[in-house]
Structure formats: structure tokens, C-alpha cells
C-alpha angles and dihedrals in degrees: 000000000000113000088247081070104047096043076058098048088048092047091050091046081052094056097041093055097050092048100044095232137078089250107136126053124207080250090064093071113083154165115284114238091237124038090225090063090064140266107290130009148207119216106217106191095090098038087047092054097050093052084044088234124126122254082257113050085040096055089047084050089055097045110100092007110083 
């Protein structure tokens, strides 16, 4: 395993503890479309829909708690 993968599988762990379930995989963590946005990202849109939470009020959740 490369260590991109395993800063993203630590990352996902990361997620999924803070959110109770096995939501989030290592391969949902990409490359932003723009430098300037980070280095990895999570899109939100599908995880926000399965906790039946907006982008937004997901990503706050997530914020400090991770």
C-alpha cells in the first residue's frame, strides 16, 4: 500500500468515526479539481444525502471533528 493510500484510509477511518457508520472508503477521497481547493477532497453530495443532511451541514459536522 502507497502512503497516499494510507494518509486516505486514515482519513476515511477518520470520517467514519466521527460519523458512527462505515460511510466513507479510502476511493472517495480525490483530487480537487483546482490546486488552490487542497490536496484531497471529499465530495459531499452523496454522503450528505445518505445522512439526509445538506453539503453543507455535513461538511460543518465534520469540521473539528475529524
Amino acid at each position: 500500500m502507497s502512503t497516499l493510500d494510507k494518509i486516505k484510509q486514515t482519513i476515511a477511518d477518520m470520517i467514519n468515526r466521527a460519523l458512527k457508520k462505515d460511510l466513507v472508503k479510502a476511493s472517495d477521497l480525490v483530487y480537487p479539481p483546482k490546486p488552490e481547493f487542497g490536496d484531497l477532497s471529499l465530495p459531499g453530495f452523496n454522503l450528505a444525502k445518505e445522512l439526509n443532511k445538506t453539503a453543507v451541514e455535513t461538511g460543518e459536522f465534520l469540521v473539528g471533528r475529524v
